[in-house]
N, C-alpha and C positions, 0 to 999 in steps of 0.2 A: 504494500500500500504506500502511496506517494504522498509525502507532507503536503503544506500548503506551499512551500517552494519547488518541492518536487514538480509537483500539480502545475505550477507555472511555469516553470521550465520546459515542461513535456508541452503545455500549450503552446511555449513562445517558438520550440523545435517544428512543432508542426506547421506555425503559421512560417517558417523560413523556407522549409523545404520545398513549398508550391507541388503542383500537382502529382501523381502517378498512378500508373496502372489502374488503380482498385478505382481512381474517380471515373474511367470509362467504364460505363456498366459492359454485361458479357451482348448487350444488344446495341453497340455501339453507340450509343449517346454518349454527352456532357450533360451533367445539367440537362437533361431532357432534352437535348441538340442532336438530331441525327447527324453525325461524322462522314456523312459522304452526302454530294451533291452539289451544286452551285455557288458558288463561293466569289465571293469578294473581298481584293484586300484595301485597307482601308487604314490611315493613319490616325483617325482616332474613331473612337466610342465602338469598338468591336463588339461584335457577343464574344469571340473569343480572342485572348490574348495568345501566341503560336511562337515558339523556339524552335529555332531549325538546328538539329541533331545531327552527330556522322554515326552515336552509337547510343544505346539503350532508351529507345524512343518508346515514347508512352503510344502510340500510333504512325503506322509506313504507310505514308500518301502517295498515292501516284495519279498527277495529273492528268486531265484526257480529254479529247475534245467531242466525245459523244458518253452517253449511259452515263452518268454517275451514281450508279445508282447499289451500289455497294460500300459495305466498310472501307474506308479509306481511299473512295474514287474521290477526286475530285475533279474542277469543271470551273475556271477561271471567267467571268463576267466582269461587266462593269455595272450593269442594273439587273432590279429583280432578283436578287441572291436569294439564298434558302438561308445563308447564314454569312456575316463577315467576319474578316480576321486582320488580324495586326500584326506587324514579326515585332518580336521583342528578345533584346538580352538577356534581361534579368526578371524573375516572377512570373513564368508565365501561366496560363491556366494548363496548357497541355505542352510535351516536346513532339516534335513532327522529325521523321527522315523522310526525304523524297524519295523514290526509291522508281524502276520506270516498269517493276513485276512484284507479283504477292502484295498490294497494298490491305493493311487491316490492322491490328492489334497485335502488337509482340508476343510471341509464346508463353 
């Protein structure tokens, strides 16, 4: 059992570490977002904030220009998105690799 500083610490750890794995549900959401589809990127007010990865990515995207209609397709616009996104250094909500085969959820 965790003190009251314990307790705090273990809070302050989790709000650093930003997203992983376990926040994708097993039906590809965020937050209720389905992870494949129409997308647009966008420098501010995103639904999602997106870190580009080379290795241990919470979701492998692979861009395309028809269907997106799978885990990790996506499908680059400029209007009408299903969802936008942001790239960011630091905090982000999910890590992304691009990847140009297998896009979905890491093992």
């Amino acid at each position: 059992m965790l003190t009251g500083a314990g307790q705090a610490a273990a809070a302050g750890l989790a709000l650093v570490s930003g997203a992983s794995a376990a926040d994708i549900a097993p039906d590809c959401t965020w937050n209720g977002q389905p992870l494949h589809g129409r997308v647009q990127v966008v420098t501010s007010f995103p639904d999602i904030r997106v870190q580009r990865v080379t290795s241990f990515p919470d979701l492998r995207v692979q861009w395309v220009s028809s269907f997106p209609d799978s885990c990790g397709r996506w499908r680059e616009v400029t209007s009408f998105p299903d969802f936008t996104i942001a790239y960011v250094d630091s905090f982000p909500d999910i890590r992304v690799q691009e990847v140009g085969s297998f896009p979905g959820v890491r093992p």
